[in-house]
PDB file of N, CA, C and O in Angstrom:
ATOM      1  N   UNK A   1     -66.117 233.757 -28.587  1.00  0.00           N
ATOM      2  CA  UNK A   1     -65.500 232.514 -28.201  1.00  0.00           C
ATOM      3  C   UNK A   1     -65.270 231.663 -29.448  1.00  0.00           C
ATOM      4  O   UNK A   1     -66.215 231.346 -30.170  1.00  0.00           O
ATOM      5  N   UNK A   2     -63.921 231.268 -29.717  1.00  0.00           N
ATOM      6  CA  UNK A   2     -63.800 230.320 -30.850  1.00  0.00           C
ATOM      7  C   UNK A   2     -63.918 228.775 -30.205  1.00  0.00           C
ATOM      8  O   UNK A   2     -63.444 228.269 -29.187  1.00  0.00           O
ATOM      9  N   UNK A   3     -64.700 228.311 -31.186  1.00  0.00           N
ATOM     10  CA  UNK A   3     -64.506 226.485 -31.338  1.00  0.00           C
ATOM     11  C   UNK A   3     -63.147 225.939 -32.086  1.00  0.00           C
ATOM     12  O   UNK A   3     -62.807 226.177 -33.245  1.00  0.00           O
ATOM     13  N   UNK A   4     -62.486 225.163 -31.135  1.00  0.00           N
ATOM     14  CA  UNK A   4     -61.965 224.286 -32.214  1.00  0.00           C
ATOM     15  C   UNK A   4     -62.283 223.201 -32.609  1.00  0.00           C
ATOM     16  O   UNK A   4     -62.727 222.291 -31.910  1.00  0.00           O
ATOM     17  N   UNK A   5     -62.060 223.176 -33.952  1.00  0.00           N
ATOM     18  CA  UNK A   5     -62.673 221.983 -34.633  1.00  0.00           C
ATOM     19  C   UNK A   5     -61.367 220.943 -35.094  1.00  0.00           C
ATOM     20  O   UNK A   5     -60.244 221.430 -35.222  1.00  0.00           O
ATOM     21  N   UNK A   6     -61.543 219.878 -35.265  1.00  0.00           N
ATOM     22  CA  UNK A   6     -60.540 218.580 -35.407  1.00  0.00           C
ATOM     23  C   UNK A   6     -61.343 217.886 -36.839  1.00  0.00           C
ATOM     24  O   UNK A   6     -62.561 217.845 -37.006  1.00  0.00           O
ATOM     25  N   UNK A   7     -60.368 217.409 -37.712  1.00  0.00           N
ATOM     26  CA  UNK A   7     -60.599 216.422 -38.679  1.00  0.00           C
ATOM     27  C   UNK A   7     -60.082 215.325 -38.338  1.00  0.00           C
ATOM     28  O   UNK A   7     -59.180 215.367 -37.501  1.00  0.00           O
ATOM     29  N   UNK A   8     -60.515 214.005 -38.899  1.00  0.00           N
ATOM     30  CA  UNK A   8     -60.253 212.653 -38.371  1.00  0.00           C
ATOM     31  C   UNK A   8     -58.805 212.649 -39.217  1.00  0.00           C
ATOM     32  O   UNK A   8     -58.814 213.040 -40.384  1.00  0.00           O
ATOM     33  N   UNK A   9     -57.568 212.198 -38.594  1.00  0.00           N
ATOM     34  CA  UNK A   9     -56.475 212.153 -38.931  1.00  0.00           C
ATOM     35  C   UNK A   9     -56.538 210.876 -40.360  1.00  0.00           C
ATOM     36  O   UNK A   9     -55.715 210.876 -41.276  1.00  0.00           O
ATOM     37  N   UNK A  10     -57.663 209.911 -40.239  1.00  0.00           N
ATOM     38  CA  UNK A  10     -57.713 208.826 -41.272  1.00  0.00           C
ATOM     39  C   UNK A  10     -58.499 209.435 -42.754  1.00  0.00           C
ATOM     40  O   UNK A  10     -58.063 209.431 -43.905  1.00  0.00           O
ATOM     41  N   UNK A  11     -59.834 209.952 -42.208  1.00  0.00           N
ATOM     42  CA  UNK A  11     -60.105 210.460 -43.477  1.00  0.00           C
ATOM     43  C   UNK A  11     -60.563 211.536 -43.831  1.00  0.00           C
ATOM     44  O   UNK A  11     -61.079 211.831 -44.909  1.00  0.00           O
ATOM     45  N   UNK A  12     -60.368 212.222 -42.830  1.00  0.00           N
ATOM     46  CA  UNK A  12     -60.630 214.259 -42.565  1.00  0.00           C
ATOM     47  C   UNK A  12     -61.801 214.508 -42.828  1.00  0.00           C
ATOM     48  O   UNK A  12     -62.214 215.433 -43.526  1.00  0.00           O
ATOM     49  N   UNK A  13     -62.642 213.386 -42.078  1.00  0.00           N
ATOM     50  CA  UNK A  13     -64.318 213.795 -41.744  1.00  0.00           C
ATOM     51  C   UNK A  13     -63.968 214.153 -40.300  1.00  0.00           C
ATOM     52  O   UNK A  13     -63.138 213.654 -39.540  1.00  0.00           O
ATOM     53  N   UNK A  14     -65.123 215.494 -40.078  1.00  0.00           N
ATOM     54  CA  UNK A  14     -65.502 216.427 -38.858  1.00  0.00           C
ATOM     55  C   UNK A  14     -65.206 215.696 -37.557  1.00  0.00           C
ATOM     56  O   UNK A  14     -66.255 215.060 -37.453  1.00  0.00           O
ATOM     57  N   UNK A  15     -64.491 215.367 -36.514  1.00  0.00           N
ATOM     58  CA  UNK A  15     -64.709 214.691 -35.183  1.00  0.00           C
ATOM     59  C   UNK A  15     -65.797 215.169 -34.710  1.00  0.00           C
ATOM     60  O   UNK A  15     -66.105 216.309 -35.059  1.00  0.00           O
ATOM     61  N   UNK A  16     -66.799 214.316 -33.654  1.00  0.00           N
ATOM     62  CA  UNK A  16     -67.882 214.940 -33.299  1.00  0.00           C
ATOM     63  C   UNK A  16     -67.354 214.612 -32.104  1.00  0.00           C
ATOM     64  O   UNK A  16     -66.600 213.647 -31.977  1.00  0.00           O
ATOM     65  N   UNK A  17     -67.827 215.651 -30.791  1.00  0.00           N
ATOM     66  CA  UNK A  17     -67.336 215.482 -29.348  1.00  0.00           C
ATOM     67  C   UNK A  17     -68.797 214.685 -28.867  1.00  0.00           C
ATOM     68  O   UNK A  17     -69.997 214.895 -29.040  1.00  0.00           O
ATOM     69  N   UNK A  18     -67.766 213.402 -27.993  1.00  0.00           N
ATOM     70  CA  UNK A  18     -69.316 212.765 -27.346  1.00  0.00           C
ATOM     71  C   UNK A  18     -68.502 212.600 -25.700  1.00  0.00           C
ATOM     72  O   UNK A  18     -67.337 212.454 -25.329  1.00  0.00           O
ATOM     73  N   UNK A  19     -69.339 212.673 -25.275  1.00  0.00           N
ATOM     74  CA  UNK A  19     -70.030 212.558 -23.837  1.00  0.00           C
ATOM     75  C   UNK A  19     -70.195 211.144 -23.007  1.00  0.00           C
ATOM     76  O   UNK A  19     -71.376 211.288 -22.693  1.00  0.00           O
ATOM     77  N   UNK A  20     -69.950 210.319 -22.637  1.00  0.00           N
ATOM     78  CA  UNK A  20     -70.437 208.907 -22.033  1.00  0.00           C
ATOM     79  C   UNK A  20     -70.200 208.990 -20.617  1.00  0.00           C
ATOM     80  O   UNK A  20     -69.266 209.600 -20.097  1.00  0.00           O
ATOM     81  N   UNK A  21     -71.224 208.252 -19.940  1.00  0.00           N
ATOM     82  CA  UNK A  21     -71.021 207.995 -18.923  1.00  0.00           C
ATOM     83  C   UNK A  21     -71.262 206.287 -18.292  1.00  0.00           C
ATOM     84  O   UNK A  21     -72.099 205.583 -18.857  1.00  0.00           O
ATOM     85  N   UNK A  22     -70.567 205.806 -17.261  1.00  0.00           N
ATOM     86  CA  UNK A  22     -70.653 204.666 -17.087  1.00  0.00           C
ATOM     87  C   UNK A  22     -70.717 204.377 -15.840  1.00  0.00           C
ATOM     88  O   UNK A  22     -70.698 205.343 -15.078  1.00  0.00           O
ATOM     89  N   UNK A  23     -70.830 202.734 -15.116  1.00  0.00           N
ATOM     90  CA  UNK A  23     -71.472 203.055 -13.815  1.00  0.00           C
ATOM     91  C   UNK A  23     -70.784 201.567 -13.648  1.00  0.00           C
ATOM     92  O   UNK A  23     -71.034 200.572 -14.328  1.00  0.00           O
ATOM     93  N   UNK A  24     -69.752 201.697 -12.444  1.00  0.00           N
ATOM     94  CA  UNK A  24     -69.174 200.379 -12.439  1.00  0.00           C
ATOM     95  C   UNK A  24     -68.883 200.019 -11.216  1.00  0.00           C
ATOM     96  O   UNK A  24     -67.946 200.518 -10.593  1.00  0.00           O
ATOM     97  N   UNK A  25     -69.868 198.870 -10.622  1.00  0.00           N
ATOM     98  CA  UNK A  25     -69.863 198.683  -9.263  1.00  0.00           C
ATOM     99  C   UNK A  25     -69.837 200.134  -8.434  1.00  0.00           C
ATOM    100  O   UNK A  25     -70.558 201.045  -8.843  1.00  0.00           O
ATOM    101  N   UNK A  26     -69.147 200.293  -7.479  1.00  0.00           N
ATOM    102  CA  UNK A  26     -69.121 202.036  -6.619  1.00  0.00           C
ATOM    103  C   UNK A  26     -68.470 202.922  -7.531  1.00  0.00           C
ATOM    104  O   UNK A  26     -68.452 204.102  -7.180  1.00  0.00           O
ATOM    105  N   UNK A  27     -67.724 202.520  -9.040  1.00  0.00           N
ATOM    106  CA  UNK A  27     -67.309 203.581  -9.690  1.00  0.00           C
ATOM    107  C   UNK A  27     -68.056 204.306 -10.836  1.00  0.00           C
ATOM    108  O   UNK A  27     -68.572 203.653 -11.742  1.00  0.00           O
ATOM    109  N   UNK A  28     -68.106 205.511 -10.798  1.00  0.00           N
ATOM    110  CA  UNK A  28     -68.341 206.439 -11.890  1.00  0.00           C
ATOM    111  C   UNK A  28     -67.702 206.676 -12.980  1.00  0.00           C
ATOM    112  O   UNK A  28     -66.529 206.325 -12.854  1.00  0.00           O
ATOM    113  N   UNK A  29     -67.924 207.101 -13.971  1.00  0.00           N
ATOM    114  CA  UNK A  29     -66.764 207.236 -14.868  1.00  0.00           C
ATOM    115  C   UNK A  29     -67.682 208.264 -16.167  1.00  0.00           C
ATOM    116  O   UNK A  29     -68.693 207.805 -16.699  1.00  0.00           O
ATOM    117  N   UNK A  30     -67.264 209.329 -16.443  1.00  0.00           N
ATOM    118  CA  UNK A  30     -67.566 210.427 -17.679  1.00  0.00           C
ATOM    119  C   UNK A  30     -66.308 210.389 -18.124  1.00  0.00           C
ATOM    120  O   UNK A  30     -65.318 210.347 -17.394  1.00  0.00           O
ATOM    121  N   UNK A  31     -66.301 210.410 -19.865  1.00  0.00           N
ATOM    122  CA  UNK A  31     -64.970 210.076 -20.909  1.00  0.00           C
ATOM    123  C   UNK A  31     -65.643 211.259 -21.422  1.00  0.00           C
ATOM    124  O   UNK A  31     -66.840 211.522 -21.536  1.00  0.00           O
ATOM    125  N   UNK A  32     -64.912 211.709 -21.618  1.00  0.00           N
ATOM    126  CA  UNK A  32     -65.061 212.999 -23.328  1.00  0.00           C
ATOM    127  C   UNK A  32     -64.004 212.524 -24.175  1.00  0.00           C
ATOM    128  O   UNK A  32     -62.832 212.668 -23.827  1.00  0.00           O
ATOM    129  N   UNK A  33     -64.440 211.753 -25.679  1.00  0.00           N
ATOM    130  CA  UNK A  33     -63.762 211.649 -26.503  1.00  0.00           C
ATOM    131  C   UNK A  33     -64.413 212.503 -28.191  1.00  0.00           C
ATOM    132  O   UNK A  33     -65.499 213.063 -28.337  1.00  0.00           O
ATOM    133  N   UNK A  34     -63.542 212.360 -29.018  1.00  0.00           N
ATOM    134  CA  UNK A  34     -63.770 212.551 -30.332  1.00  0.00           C
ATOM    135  C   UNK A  34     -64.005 211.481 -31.340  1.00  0.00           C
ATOM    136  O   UNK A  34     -62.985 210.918 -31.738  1.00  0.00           O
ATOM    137  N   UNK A  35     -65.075 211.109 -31.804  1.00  0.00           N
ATOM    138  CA  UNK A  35     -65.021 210.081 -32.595  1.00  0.00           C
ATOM    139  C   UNK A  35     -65.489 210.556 -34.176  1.00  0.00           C
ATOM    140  O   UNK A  35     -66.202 211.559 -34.216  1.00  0.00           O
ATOM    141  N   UNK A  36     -65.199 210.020 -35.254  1.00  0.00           N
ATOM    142  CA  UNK A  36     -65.407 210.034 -36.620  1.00  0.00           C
ATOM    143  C   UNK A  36     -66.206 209.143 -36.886  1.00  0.00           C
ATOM    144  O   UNK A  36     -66.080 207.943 -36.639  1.00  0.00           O
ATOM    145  N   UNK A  37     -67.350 209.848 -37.570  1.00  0.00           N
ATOM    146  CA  UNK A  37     -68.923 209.285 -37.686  1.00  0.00           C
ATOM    147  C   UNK A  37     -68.175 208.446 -38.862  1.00  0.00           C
ATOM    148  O   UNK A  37     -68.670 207.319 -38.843  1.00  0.00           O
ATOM    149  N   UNK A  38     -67.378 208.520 -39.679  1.00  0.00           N
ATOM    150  CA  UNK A  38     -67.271 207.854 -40.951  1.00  0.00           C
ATOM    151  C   UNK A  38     -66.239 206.492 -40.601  1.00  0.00           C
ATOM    152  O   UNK A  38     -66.447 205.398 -41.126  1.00  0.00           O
ATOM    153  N   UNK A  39     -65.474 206.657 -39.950  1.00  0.00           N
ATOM    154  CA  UNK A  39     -64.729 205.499 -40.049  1.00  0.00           C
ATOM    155  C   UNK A  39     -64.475 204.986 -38.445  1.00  0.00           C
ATOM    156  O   UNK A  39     -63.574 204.374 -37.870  1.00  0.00           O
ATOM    157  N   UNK A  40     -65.621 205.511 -38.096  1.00  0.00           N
ATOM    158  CA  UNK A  40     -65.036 205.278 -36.159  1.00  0.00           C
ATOM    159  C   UNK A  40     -63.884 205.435 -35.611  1.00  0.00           C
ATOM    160  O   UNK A  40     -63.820 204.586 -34.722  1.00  0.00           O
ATOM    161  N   UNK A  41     -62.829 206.109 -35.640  1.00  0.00           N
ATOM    162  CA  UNK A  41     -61.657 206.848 -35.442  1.00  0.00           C
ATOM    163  C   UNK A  41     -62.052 207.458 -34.030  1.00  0.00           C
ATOM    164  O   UNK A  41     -62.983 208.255 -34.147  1.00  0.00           O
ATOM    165  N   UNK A  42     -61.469 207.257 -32.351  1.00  0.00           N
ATOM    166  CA  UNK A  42     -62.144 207.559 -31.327  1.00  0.00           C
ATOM    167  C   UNK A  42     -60.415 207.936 -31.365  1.00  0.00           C
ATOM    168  O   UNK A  42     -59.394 207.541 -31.929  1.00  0.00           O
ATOM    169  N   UNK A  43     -60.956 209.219 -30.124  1.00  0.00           N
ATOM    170  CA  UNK A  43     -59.336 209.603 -29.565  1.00  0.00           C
ATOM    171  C   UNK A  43     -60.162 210.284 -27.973  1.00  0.00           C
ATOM    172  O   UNK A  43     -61.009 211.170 -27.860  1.00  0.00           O
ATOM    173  N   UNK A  44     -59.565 209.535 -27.052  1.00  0.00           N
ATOM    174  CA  UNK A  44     -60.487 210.112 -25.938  1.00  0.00           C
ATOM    175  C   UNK A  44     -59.151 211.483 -25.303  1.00  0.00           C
ATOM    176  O   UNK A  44     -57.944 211.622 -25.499  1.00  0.00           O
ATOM    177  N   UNK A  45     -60.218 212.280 -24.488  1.00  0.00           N
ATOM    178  CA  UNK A  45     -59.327 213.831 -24.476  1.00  0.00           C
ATOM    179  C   UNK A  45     -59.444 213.676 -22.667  1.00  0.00           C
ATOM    180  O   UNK A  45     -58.627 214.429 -22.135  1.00  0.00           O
ATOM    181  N   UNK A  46     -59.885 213.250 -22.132  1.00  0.00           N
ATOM    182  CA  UNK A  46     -60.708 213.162 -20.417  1.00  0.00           C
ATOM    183  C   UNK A  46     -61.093 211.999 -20.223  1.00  0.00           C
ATOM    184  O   UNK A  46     -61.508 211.264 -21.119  1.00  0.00           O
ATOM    185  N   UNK A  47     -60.983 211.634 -18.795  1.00  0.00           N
ATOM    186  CA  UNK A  47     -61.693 210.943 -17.962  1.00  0.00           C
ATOM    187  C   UNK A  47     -62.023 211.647 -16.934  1.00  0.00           C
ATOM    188  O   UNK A  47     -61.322 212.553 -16.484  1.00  0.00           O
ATOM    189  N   UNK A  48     -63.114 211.293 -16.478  1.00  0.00           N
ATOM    190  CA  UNK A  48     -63.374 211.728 -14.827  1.00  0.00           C
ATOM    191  C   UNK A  48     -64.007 210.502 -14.218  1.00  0.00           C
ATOM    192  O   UNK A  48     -64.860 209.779 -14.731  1.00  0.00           O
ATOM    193  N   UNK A  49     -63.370 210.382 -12.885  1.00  0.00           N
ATOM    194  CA  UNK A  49     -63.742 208.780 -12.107  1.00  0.00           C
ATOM    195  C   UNK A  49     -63.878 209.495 -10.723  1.00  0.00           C
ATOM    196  O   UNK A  49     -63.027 210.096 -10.066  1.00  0.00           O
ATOM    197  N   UNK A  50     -65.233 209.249 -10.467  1.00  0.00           N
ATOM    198  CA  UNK A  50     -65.315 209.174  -8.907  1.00  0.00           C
ATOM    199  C   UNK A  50     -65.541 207.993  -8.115  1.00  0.00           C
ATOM    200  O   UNK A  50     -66.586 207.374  -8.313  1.00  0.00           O
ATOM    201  N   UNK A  51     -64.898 207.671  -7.435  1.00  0.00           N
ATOM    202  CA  UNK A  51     -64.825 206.308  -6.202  1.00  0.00           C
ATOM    203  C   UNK A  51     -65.466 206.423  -5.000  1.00  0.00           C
ATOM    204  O   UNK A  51     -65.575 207.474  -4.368  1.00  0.00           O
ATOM    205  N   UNK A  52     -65.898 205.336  -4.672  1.00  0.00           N
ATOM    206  CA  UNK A  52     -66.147 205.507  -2.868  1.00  0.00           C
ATOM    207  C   UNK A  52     -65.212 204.780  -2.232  1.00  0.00           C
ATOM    208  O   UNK A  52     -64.920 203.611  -2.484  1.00  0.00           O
ATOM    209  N   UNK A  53     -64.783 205.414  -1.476  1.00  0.00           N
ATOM    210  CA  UNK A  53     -63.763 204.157  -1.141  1.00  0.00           C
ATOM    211  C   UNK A  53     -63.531 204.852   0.535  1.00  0.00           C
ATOM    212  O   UNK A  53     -63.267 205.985   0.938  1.00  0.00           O
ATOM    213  N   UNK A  54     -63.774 203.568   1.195  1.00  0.00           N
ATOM    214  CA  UNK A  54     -63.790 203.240   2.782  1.00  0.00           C
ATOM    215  C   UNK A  54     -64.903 204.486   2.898  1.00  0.00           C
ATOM    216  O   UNK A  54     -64.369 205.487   3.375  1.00  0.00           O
ATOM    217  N   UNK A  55     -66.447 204.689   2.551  1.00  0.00           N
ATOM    218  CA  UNK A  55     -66.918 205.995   3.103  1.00  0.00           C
ATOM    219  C   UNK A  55     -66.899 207.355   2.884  1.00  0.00           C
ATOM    220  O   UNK A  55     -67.514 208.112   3.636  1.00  0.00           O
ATOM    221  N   UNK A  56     -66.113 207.848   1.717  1.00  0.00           N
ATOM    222  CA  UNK A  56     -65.512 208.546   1.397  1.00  0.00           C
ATOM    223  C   UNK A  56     -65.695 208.690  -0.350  1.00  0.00           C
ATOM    224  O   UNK A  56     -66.274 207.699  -0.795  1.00  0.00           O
ATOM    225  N   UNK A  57     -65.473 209.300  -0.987  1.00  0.00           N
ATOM    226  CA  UNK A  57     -65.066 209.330  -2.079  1.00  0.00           C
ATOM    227  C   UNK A  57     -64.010 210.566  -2.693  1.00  0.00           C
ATOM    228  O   UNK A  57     -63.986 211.763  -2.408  1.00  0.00           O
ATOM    229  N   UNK A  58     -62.965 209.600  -3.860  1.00  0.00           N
ATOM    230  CA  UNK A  58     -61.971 210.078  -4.849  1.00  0.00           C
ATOM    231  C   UNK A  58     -62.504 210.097  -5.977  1.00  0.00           C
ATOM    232  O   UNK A  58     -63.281 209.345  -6.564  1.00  0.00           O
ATOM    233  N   UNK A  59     -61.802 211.416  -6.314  1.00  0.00           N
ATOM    234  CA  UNK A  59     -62.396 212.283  -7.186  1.00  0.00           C
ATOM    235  C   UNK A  59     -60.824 212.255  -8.521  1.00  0.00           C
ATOM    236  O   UNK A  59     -59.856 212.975  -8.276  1.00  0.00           O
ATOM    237  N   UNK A  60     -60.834 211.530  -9.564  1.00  0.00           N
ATOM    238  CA  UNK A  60     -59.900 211.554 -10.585  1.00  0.00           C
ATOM    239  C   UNK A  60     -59.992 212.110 -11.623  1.00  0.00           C
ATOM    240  O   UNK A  60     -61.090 211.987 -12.167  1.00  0.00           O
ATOM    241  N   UNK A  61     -58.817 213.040 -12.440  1.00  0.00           N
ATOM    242  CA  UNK A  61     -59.403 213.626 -13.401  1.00  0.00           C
ATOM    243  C   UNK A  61     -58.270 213.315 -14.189  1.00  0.00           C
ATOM    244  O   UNK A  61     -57.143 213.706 -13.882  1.00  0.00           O
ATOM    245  N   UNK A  62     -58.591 212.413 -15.507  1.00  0.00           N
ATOM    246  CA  UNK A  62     -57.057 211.951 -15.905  1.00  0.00           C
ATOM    247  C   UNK A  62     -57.281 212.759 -17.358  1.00  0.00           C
ATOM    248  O   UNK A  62     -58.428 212.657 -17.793  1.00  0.00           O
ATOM    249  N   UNK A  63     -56.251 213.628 -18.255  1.00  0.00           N
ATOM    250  CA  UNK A  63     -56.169 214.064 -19.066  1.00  0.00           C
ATOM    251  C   UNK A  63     -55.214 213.798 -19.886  1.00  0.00           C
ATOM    252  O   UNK A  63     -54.026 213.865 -19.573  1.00  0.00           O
ATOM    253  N   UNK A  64     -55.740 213.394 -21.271  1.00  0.00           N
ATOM    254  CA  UNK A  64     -55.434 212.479 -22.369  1.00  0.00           C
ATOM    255  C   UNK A  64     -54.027 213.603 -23.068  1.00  0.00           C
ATOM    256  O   UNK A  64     -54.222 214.740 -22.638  1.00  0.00           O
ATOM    257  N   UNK A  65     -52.965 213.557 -23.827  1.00  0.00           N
ATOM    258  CA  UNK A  65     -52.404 214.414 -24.245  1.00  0.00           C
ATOM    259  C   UNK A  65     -52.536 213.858 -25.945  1.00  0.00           C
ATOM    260  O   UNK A  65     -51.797 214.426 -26.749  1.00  0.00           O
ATOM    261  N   UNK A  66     -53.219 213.056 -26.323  1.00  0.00           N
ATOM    262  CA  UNK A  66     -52.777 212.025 -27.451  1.00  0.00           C
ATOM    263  C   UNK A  66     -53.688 213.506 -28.359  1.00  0.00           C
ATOM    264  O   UNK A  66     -53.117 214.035 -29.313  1.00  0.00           O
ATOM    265  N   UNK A  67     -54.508 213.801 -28.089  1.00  0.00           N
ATOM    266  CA  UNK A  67     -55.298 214.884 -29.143  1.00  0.00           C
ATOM    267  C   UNK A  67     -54.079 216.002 -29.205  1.00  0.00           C
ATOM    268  O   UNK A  67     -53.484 215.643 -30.221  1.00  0.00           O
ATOM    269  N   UNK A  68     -53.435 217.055 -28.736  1.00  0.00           N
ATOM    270  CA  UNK A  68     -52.092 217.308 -28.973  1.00  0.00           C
ATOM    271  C   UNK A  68     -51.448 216.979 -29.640  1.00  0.00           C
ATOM    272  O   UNK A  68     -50.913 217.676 -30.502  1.00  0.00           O
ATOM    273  N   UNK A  69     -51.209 215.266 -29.385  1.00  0.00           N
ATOM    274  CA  UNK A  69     -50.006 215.169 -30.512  1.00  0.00           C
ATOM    275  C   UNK A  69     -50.577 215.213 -31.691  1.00  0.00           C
ATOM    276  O   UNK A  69     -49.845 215.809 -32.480  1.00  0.00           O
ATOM    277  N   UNK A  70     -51.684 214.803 -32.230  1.00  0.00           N
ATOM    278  CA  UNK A  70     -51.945 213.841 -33.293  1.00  0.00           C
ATOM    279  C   UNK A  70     -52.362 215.473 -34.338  1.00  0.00           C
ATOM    280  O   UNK A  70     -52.381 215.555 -35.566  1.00  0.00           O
ATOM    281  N   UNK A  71     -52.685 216.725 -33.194  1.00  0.00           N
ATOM    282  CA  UNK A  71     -52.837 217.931 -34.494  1.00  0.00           C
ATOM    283  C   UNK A  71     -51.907 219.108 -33.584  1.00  0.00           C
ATOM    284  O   UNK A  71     -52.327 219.957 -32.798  1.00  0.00           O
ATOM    285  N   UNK A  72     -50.146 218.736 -34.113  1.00  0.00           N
ATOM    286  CA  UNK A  72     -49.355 219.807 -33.514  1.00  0.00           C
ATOM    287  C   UNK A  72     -49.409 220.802 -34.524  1.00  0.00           C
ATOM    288  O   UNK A  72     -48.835 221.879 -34.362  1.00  0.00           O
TER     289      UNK A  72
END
């Protein structure tokens, strides 16, 4: 299995992949972004949002295309 690896487009230190999660009123929310330990350079790649809504919950999975452009 290969990794791909990303350099920060500002000063071509390593992106490190981070993980967050957040908790907002009935919403959920996990981001997977890339950030650069050296100059804080964030490019998020995912969201995932789960809702409750009326009893129920929605399930969102929004996917970033900006990491694409930025290493065509």
């Amino acid at each position: 299995m290969k990794h791909k690896y990303y350099l920060c487009p500002r000063c071509k230190t390593p992106l490190t992949l981070m993980i967050e999660s957040e908790h907002i009123g009935s919403e959920r929310r996990i981001t997977y972004k890339y950030r650069c330990s050296a100059c804080s350079f964030k490019v998020v790649t995912e969201r995932v949002i789960l809702r409750k809504v009326n009893g129920s919950f929605r399930l969102e999975i929004l996917k970033s295309r900006e990491i694409e452009r930025i290493y065509q």
